[in-house]
C-alpha positions in Angstrom: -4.8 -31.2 -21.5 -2.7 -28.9 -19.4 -2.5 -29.0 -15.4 -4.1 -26.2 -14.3 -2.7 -26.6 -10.2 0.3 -24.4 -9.0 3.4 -26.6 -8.3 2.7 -27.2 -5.0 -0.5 -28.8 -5.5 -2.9 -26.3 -3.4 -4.7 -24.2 -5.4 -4.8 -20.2 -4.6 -7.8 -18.7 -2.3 -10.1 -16.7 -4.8 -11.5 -13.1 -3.6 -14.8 -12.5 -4.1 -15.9 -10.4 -7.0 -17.1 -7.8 -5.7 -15.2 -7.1 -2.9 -11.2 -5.5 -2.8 -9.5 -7.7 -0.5 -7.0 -8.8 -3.0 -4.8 -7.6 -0.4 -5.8 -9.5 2.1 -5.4 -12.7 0.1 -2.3 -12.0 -1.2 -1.5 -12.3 2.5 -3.3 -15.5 3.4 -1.4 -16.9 -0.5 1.6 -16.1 0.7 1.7 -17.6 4.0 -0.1 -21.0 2.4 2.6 -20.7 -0.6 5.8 -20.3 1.9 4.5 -22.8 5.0 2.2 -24.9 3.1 -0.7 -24.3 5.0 -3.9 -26.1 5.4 -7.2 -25.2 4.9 -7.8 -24.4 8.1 -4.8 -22.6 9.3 -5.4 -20.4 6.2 -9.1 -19.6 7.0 -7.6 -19.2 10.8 -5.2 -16.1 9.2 -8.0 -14.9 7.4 -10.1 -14.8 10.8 -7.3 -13.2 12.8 -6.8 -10.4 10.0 -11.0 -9.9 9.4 -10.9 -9.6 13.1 -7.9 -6.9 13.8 -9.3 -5.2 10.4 -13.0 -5.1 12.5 -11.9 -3.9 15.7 -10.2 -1.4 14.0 -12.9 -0.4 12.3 -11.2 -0.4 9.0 -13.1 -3.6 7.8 -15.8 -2.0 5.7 -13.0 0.5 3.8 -11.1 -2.6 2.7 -14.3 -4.3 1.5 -15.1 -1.0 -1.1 -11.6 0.6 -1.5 -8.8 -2.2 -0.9 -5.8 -1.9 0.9 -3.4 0.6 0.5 0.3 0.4 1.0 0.4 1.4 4.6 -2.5 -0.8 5.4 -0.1 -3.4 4.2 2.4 -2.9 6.1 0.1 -2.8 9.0 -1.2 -6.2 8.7 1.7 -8.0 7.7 3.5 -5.9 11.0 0.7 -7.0 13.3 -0.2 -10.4 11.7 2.2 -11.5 10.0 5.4 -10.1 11.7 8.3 -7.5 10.1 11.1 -10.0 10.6 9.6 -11.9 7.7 9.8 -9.4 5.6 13.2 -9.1 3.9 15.3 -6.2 3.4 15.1 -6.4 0.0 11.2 -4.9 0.3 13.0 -1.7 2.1 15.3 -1.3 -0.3 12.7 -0.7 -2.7 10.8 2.4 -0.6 11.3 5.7 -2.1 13.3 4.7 -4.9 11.6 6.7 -8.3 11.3 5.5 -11.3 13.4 2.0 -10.6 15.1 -0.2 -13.7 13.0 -2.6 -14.5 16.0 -4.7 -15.0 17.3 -4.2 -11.6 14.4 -4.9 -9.9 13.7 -8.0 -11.7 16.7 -9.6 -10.9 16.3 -8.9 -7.3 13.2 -10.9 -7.9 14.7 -13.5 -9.2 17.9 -13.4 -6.4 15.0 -13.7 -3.9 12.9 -16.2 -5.6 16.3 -18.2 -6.3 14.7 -21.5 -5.6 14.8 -21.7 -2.1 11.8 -23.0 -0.3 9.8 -21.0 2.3 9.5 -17.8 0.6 7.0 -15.8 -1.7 6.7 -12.1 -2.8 3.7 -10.1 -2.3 3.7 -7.7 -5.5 1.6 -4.7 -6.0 0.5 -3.9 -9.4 -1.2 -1.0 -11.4 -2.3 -0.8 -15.2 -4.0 -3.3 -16.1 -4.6 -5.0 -13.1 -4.9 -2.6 -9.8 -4.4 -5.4 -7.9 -2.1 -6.8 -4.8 -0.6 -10.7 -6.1 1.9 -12.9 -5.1 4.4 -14.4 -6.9 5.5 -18.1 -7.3 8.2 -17.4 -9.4 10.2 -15.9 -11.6 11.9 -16.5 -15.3 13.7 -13.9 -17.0 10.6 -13.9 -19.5 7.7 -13.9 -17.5 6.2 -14.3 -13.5 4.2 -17.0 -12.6 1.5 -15.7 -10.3 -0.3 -17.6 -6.6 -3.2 -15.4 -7.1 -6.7 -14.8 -5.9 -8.2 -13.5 -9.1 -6.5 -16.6 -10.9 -4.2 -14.1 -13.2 -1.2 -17.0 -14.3 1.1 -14.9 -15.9 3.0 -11.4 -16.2 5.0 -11.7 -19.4 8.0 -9.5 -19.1 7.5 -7.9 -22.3 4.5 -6.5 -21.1 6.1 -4.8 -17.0 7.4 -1.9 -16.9 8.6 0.2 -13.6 8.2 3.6 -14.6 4.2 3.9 -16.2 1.4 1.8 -18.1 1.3 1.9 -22.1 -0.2 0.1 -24.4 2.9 -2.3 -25.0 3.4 -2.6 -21.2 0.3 -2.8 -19.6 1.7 -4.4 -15.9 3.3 -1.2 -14.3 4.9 -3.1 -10.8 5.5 -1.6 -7.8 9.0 -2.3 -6.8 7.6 0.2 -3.3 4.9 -1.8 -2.9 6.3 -4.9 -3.0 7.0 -7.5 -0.3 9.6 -10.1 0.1 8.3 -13.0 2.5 10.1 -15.8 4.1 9.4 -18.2 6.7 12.8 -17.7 8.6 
C-alpha cells in the first residue's frame, strides 16, 4: 500500500467540481504548502479572498469562468503581497515560445530544497487548470493540488503547444514563484 499524503503530512484543499476556482486554491495550497498553515488560517485566506473577490463584484465570474492571469496577479498583489513573489515569475512575462529546458531548471533552482517556498503553475492541454507545485525532479513534477492531479511527467510538458505526446503545455508567463521571505 502506497502513502497517498504529500510530504508534509496535510493533504491539499479540493475545489469543488463544478466550480473554477482552481485559482483560488492554488493560492490558499501554496500559502498552506510554504507556512504550513492550519485549517483555519487556510479557510481564513479563503474568506479574505471570497470577500475582496465579492466586493469587487468579480465573485460570480470566477465561480463559471476561473481566473485569468491578471486576476492572479491581483489577488496574490492584494492578498497575498508582490514581495513574495520572486523575480523569477517576471522573468518569465512576455518571453514567446520559452525552452522547455530552461524553464525547468529555473524550477528546479527555485524549488532547490529550501523550505518556505512553492510555485503556483498555470497549465493548458490537458488540464486548463492553475496548480502548485511541491517539487521538482528532472523527470517529472510532483503536484499540491486541488483536483488531486499527482504528477506531470516531463516527457509529456512542453512550452511551446499541446500534442498528443505532450499533453501538459506550461505556462512559464503564468507562473508564480512563492516564498515566505
Amino acid at each position: 500500500m502506497t502513502n497517498t499524503k504529500p510530504a508534509y503530512g496535510f493533504p491539499p484543499f479540493q475545489q469543488g467540481g463544478l466550480d473554477s476556482l482552481c485559482g483560488l486554491y492554488s493560492i490558499v495550497n501554496a500559502e498552506r504548502f510554504i507556512n504550513r498553515s492550519t485549517d483555519d488560517e487556510a479557510q481564513e485566506l479563503f474568506n479574505k479572498i471570497i470577500d475582496k473577490l465579492s466586493r469587487k463584484r468579480l465573485l460570480a465570474k470566477f465561480l463559471i469562468d476561473g481566473i485569468n492571469h491578471n486576476h492572479m496577479l491581483m489577488i496574490l498583489d492584494e492578498v497575498i503581497g508582490t514581495e513574495r513573489i520572486s523575480n523569477q515569475s517576471v522573468s518569465w512575462r512576455g518571453v514567446p515560445n520559452p525552452d522547455l529546458d530552461m524553464f525547468w531548471k529555473s524550477m528546479q533552482d527555485f524549488l532547490d530544497g529550501t523550505s518556505g517556498r512553492a510555485i503556483i503553475l498555470g497549465l493548458q492541454g490537458y488540464h486548463d487548470h492553475w496548480t502548485v507545485m511541491e517539487s521538482i525532479t528532472d523527470r517529472s513534477i510532483v503536484l499540491y493540488d486541488s483536483a488531486l492531479i499527482k504528477r506531470l511527467p516531463r516527457s509529456r510538458c512542453t512550452t511551446v503547444y499541446a500534442t498528443n505526446q505532450r499533453k501538459h503545455l506550461l505556462l512559464p508567463a503564468q507562473t508564480y514563484f512563492l516564498s515566505n521571505q
